[in-house]
Structures are given as structure tokens and as C-alpha cells.
C-alpha positions in Angstrom: 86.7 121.5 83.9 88.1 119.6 86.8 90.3 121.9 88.7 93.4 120.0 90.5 95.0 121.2 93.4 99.1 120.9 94.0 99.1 122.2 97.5 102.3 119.7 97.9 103.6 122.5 95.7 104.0 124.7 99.4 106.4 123.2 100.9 109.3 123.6 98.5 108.0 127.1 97.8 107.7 128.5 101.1 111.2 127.0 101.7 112.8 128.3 98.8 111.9 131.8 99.6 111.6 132.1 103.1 115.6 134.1 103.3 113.9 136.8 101.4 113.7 140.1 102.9 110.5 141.1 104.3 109.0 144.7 102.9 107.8 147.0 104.6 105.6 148.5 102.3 105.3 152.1 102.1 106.4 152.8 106.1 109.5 155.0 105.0 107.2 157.7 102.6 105.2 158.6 105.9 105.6 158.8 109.5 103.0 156.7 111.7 101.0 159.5 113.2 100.3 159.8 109.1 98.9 155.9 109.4 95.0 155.3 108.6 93.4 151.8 110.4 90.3 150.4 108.8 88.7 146.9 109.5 86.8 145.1 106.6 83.9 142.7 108.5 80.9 141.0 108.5 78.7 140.1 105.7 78.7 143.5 104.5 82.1 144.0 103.8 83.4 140.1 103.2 81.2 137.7 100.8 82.2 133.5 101.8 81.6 130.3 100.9 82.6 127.0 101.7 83.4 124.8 98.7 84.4 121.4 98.3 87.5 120.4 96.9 87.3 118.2 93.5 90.5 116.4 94.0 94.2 116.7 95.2 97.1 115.3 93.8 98.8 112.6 96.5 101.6 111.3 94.1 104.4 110.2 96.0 103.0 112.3 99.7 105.0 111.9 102.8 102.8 109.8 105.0 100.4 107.1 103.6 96.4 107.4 105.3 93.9 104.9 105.5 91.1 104.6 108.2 87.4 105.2 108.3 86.2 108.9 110.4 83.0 109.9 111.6 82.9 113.5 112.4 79.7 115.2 113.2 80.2 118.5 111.6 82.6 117.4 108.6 80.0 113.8 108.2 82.3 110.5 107.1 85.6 110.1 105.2 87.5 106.9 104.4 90.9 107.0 103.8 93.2 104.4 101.7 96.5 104.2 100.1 97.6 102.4 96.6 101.5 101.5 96.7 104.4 99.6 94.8 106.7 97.6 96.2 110.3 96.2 95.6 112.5 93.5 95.6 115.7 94.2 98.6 117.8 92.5 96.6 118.7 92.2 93.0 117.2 88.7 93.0 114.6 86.6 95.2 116.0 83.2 95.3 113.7 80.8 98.3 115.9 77.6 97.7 114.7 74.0 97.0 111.9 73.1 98.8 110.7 76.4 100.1 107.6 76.9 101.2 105.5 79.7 102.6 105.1 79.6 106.9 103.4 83.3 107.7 103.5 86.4 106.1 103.0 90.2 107.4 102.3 93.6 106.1 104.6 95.9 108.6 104.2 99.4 109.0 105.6 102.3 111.3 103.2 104.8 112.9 103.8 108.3 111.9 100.4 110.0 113.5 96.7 109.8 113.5 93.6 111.6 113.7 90.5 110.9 115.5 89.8 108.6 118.3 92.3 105.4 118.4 89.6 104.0 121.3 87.8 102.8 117.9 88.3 99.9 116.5 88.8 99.6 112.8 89.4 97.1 110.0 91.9 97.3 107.4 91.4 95.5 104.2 94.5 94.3 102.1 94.4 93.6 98.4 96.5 92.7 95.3 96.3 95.5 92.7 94.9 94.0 89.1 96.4 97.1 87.2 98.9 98.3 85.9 100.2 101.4 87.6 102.3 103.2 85.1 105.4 105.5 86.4 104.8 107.5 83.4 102.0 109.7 85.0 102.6 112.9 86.1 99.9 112.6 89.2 97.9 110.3 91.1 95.2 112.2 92.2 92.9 111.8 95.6 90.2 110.2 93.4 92.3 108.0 91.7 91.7 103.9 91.9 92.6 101.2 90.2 90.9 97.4 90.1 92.3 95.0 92.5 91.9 91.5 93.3 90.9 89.2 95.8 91.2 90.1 99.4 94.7 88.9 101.4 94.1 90.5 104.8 90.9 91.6 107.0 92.7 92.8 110.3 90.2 94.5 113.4 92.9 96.4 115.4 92.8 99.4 117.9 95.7 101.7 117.1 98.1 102.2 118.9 100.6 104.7 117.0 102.2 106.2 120.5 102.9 102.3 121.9 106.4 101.1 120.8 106.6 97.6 119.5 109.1 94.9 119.6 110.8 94.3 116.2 113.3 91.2 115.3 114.4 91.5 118.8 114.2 92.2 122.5 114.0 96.3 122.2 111.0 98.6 122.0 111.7 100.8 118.7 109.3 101.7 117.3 105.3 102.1 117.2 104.1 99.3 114.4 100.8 97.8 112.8 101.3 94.0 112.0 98.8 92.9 109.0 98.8 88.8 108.7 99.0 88.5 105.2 97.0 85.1 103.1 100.1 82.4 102.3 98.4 82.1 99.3 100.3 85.6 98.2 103.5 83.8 99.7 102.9 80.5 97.5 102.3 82.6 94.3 105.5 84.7 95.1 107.7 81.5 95.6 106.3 79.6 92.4 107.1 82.4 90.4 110.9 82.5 90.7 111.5 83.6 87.6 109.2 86.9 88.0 111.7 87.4 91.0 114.8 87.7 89.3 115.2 91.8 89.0 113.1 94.6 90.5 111.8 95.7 87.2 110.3 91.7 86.1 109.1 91.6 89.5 107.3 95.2 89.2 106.0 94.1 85.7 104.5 90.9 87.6 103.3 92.1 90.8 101.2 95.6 90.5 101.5 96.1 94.4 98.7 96.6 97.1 96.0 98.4 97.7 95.4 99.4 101.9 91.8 100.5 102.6 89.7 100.4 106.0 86.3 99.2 106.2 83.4 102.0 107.6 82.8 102.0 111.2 79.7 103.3 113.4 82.2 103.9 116.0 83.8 107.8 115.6 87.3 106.0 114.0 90.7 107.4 113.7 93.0 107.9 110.3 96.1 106.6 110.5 99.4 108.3 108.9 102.3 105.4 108.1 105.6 105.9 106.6 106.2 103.6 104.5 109.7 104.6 103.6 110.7 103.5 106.8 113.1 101.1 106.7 111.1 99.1 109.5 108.1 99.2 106.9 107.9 96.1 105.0 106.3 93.1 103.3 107.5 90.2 104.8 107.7 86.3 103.8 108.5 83.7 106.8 109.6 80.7 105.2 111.4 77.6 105.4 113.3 75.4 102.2 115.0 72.0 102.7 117.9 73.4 104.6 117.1 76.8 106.2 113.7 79.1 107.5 114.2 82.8 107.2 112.1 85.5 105.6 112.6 87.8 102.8 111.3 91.3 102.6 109.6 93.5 99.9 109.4 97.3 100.3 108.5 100.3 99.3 110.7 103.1 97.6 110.3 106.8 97.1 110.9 105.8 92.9 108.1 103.5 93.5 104.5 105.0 92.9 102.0 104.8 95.9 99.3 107.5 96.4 96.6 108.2 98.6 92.8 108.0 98.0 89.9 110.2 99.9 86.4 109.8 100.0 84.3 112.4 101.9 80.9 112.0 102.8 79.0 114.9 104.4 75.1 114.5 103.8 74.7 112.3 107.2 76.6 114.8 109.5 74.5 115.8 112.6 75.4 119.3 111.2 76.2 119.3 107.6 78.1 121.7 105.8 75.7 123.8 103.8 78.0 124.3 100.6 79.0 127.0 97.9 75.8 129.2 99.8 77.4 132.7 100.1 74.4 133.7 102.1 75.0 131.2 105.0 78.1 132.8 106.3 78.0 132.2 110.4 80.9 129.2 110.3 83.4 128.4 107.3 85.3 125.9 107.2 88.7 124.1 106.1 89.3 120.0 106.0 92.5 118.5 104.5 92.3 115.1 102.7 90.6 117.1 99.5 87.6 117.8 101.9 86.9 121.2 101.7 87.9 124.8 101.4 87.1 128.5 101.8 86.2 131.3 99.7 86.8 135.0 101.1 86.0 137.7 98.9 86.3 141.2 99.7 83.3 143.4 97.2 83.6 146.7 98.6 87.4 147.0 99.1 88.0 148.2 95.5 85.1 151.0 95.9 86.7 151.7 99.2 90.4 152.8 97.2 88.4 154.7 94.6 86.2 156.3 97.1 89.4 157.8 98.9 89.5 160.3 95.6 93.7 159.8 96.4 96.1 157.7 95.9 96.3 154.9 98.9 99.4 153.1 100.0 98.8 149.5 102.0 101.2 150.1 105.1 99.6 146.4 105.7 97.0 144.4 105.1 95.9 141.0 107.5 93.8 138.5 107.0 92.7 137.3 110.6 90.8 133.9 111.2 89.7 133.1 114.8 88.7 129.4 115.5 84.5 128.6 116.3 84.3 126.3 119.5 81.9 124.6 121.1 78.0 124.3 119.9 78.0 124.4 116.1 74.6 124.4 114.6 73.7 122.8 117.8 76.6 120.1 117.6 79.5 120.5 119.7 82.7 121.2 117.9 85.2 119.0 120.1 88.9 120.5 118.8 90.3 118.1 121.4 89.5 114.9 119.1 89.5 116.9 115.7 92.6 119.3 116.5 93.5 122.4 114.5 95.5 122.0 111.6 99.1 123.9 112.4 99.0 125.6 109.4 96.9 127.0 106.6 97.3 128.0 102.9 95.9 131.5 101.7 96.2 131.7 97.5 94.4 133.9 94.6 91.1 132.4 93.4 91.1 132.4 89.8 87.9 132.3 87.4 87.6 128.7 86.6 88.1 127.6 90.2 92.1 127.1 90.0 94.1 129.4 92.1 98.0 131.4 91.4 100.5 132.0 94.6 100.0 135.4 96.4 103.0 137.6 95.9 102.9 138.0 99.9 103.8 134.3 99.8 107.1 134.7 98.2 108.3 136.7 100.7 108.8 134.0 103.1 106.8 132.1 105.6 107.6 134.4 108.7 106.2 137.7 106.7 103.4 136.0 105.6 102.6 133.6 108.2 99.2 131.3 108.4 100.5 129.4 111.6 97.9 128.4 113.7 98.5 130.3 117.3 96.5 127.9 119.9 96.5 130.7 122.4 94.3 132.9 120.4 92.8 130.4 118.7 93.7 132.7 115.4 95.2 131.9 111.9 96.5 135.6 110.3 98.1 136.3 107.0 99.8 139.2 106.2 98.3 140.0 102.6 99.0 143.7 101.7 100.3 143.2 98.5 98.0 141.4 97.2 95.4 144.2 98.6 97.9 147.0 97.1 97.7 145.4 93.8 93.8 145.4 94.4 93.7 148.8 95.4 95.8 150.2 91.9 93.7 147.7 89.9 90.3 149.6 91.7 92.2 153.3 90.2 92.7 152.2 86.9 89.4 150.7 86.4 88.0 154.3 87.3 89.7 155.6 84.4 90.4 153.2 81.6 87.3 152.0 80.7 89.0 149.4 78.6 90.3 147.7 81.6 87.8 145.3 83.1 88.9 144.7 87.1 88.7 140.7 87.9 88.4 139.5 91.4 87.7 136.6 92.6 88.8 136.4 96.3 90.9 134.2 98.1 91.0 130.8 99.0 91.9 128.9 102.1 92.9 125.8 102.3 94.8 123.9 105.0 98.3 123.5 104.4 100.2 119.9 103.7 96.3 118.2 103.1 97.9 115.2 101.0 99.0 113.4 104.0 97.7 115.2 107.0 94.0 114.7 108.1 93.1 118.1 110.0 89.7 120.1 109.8 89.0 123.7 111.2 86.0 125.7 111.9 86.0 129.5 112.1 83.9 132.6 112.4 82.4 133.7 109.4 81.8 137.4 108.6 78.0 136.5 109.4 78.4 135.4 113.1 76.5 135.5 115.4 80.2 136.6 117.4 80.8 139.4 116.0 84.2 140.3 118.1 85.6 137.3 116.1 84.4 137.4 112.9 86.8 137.0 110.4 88.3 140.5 109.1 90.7 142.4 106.9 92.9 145.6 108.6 94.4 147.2 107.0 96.7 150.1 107.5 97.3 152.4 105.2 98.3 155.9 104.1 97.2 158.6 101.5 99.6 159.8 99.2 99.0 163.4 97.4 100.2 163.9 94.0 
């Protein structure tokens, strides 16, 4: 069964909880010359894999993506965006006469990834379906038929260089897309398909933004196209005026983003779901890929203690793998660190459920990159206290069957943000920064 991941989900949850107070489990039953440090590491003690991620839902994300990426380590992905757009008025009326003199596809920079040195090529089109505002979720892997092509623009980005709009002043950072008149001559013969949003909507399915592979290395490039300076835009002129009308594009409106991933041509490919090659793992956004930590002799460790334990805490610590990969050079200054990263439960059938850590609040739980250790750390000793009473009763009740499937890590926002990470695996060849589990802890006598 396809498993669907909501990571969107986050960022309402983490700011929903974050005022919670932060516990401080079990520090006020002992003093701390009573605390107990042990370190879970290496392949021993920590079983990973890196998995790839079936799809993601990209309904209605923040930023819009589309360009083509060449990445040595994580291979190729292509990026494109499906949208809607609107009338900005509650009619289009072009006047007698009127006639189509340029049109152009505007949209405001909001970041990028990669190298914008490359050129790349986006690729407009009319969508030929119907995309229905019933659905719940557009996924990643979502697309939809479209029709023939009304833009092929080559273009170096430029997402930091502000552009003249309508006047004089620098702004804002913009992409211009000359748009076929034939779009503009079909829109003004149609009149009466213009005369409220919802007829228009029902006539015109919207546009489909995709970029066309490169051999260069290529940048993605994150637009917001709920800017009000992001637009469609008709030039025309009628038999007593020339102006311009614009379409645009509403947060009611549907427009998603679409990923494609491509990792058997990398100079060092990922080597996926092997549990025994656990040197590197790794994390992409954009539905790329994820890892799986789990931890098999933590439980045996609680039952071993012949006592009952208390998780003072418990962190998950993740330090980053630079330079030669495999024999290919991880450059983090073109593929930089995602700033954050997602830690959740791995359930049986590949799905995953919040960590109760997580609803504590973002500051007790953390998963912030810090670029001067290179490290990503969760605070997880609930989760492991919840392992640790599970381990007891198991000992016990022999009608109690202990499930656990580790944890997985994602990065964190990966529906509109195009960031990769590589780190140590419990099977490096460093073993100072292979990733870990302390945990603190005391033992509590009946």
C-alpha cells in the first residue's frame, strides 16, 4: 500500500505546542551523582537504512519548484509545478477591437538550490484536465494531461538580482516568461468564458511549469506565486485604448508541486533499503529520500538492568559527512544543509505517528541544524522511556508482543524546499561521529 507522507502537517504542529512546558523527566526522584551515561553506536547497537520516499503531498505548499538538478551523490531530479489561476476582476471585458500585443508569465523569486551559473529551460503549457477542488491532496507524483506548448524560455537565474516592475524602481527579484499570443487570442475570443471567476475556471484548467533536463549541474527554483507581483499578464490594445489585464493565482486556487528523482546515474549512487551498508545515510526533501534508525539492542539493554530504569534523557545526535563520499566529493557549499529535520515513529506498513517528545515543543525537542558542529540532535527520551517499559512488560506478559520499528528521518518543510544531507552512519569509517543515542538515566529500586 502506497504510504503518503504529510510532513506539511509540522509546521502547525510544532507551532501549536511549542508554549508547552518542557519535562524534565525523572531529574527530581534522584540527585545527579545518582545519573548513569550510556552511548548506543555503530552497527552493533543502531541497524539503518536509507529509503526512498513514495510520494508527498504538495497541495496548496508555500513556494512553487521547478528546475532540473544534477547532484552527484543524490543523481537527477526535475522539479515542476501544476497551478490555477484567476480572473482580478469579477469580469474580463478587452473592448471592441482588442487584440492580443505580448503576453508574460511573471513570477517573484523566493530561493533556489543548486548552481544559478546553469542555464535552464522552462517549459510552459495549457493544462487539458480538469483539476477538481474536491480532492483532498495533490500528491508529488501527481500529473495531469496538458496541451500544446506556450513558452520555451533558456534563462540563468537570477533570484538575488532585483528587477524593474511597471516602473523606474528595483523591487523585487522576477523571472519574465514570454507567453504564445495565441493563448492571448483564445482568451479574448472567448468573452463570454470571462465573465466570472468560476466560468473562467470551468474554461481554462490553468498551467503547467516544468524545466527541461540539463547536462549542466542546474539549480531549482522556489517562486511565490501568491505574490501579488506574480502574475499572468495580457498586453493589449482595442480600438480606443492598450493596457493589459492580469490573471493570478490564489491560495483557494489549486496548484501543487510535482518531483521526479532519478538516482541510478549518480557518480555515487545511493545504495537503498540495504541495512548492511551503513557508512553514510542520507536525507533529500522534494520526496527524495529518508532515513531509517532502529535501535535492536536498546530493549534488551532495560531488561538486562534486572531494575526498573528512568530516561533522565535520551538524544539522537546526527553529525554531517563532508568531503569524499564514496570517492565523490560532497560539496555542502552548492547542496547546503537543510536547517531543519523531522524525527517521527516508524510504523509497520511504512507510515509513521508523531513522537510524544514532539509535542512538547520545538525548543525541547529540537532538530535544528547547528552549522558549527555540523550536528542535527533530537531530544527523544520519551519515546525511549516508553521503549524501555514496553522491553519490562514484554519480559513478563507473554501475551504482549513488543513492536518496534525505529525511527525515521526526514527533512523538515520537503514540499517546497529542495535541501539534501549526508551523515555518518553507525558503520563509519569515523567512528567519533557516528550517529548515536545517550542516554542518561537512573535506576529506580522497588
Amino acid at each position: 500500500m502506497k504510504t503518503k507522507h504529510l510532513l506539511i502537517f509540522f509546521v502547525a504542529l510544532i507551532a501549536f505546542v511549542s508554549c508547552k512546558k518542557v519535562p524534565n523527566i525523572g531529574s527530581s526522584l534522584q540527585p545527579n551523582s545518582n545519573f548513569i551515561k550510556v552511548a548506543f553506536s555503530g552497527d552493533h547497537d543502531i541497524v539503518a537504512e536509507t529509503e526512498r520516499i513514495d510520494s508527498l503531498n504538495t497541495k496548496a505548499a508555500s513556494l512553487s519548484l521547478v528546475g532540473d538538478l544534477n547532484d552527484p551523490i543524490f543523481g537527477k531530479s526535475n522539479l515542476s509545478f501544476y497551478t490555477q489561476l484567476g480572473l482580478t476582476s469579477n469580469s474580463a471585458k478587452w473592448g471592441k477591437g482588442a487584440t492580443t500585443d505580448s503576453i508574460v508569465l511573471q513570477m517573484i523569486y523566493s530561493g533556489y538550490y543548486g548552481d544559478t551559473l546553469s542555464s535552464i529551460t522552462l517549459k510552459v503549457h495549457e493544462v487539458a484536465e480538469k483539476m477538481s477542488g474536491d480532492s483532498m491532496t495533490y500528491y508529488s507524483n501527481t500529473s495531469f494531461a496538458c496541451g500544446e506548448e506556450l513558452a520555451s524560455y533558456t534563462f540563468s537565474p537570477r533570484p538575488k538580482t532585483r528587477s524593474n516592475i511597471d516602473d523606474d524602481s528595483l523591487t523585487a527579484a522576477v523571472v519574465r516568461i514570454p507567453i504564445d499570443n495565441a493563448l492571448g487570442e483564445k482568451l479574448i475570443n472567448n468573452e463570454d468564458q470571462l465573465t466570472s471567476n468560476a466560468t473562467f475556471m470551468n474554461f481554462f484548467n490553468g498551467l503547467y511549469v516544468s524545466c527541461e533536463p540539463t547536462n549542466e549541474t542546474g539549480v531549482i527554483c522556489y517562486f511565490n506565486l501568491l505574490n501579488s507581483k506574480s502574475y499572468l499578464r495580457i498586453y493589449y490594445h482595442n480600438d480606443y485604448d492598450t493596457t493589459f489585464y492580469d490573471f493570478n493565482v490564489s491560495d483557494k486556487y489549486i496548484r501543487f508541486n510535482h518531483f521526479e528523482h532519478d538516482y541510478s546515474n549518480a557518480q555515487a549512487p545511493i545504495t537503498f533499503n540495504d541495512t548492511t551498508n551503513n557508512e553514510y545515510l542520507y536525507v533529500q526533501s522534494t520526496a527524495g529520500v529518508r532515513s531509517r534508525l532502529i535501535f535492536p539492542n536498546l530493549a534488551q539493554w532495560a531488561v538486562d538492568m534486572n531494575t526498573n530504569v528512568l530516561i533522565n534523557e535520551a538524544k539522537l545526535i546526527m553529525t554531517g559527512a563532508n568531503g569524499m563520499i564514496n570517492g565523490v566529493n560532497n560539496d555542502t557549499s552548492m547542496f547546503t544543509q537543510p536547517a531543519q529535520l523531522v524525527v517521527v515513529k516508524a510504523n509497520e506498513d511504512g507510515s509513521y505517528s508523531i513522537l510524544p517528545d514532539q509535542l512538547v515543543g520545538t525548543k525541547y525537542f529540537n532538530g535544528m541544524y547547528d552549522p558549527k558542529t555540523d550536528q542535527v540532535w533530537f531530544r527523544i527520551s520519551e519515546y525511549v522511556q516508553d521503549l524501555v517499559l514496553a522491553a519490562k512488560r514484554a519480559e513478563t506478559d507473554t501475551t504482549f508482543q513488543l513492536e518496534d520499528y525505529g525511527l525515521f528521518v526526514y527533512t523538515y518543510s520537503g514540499a517546497y524546499n529542495a535541501k539534501r544531507w549526508i551523515f555518518h552512519g553507525p558503520d563509519s569509517p569515523d567512528t567519533t561521529n557516528r550517529v548515536k543515542l545517550e542516554i542518561i538515566y537512573s535506576k529506580i529500586d522497588d
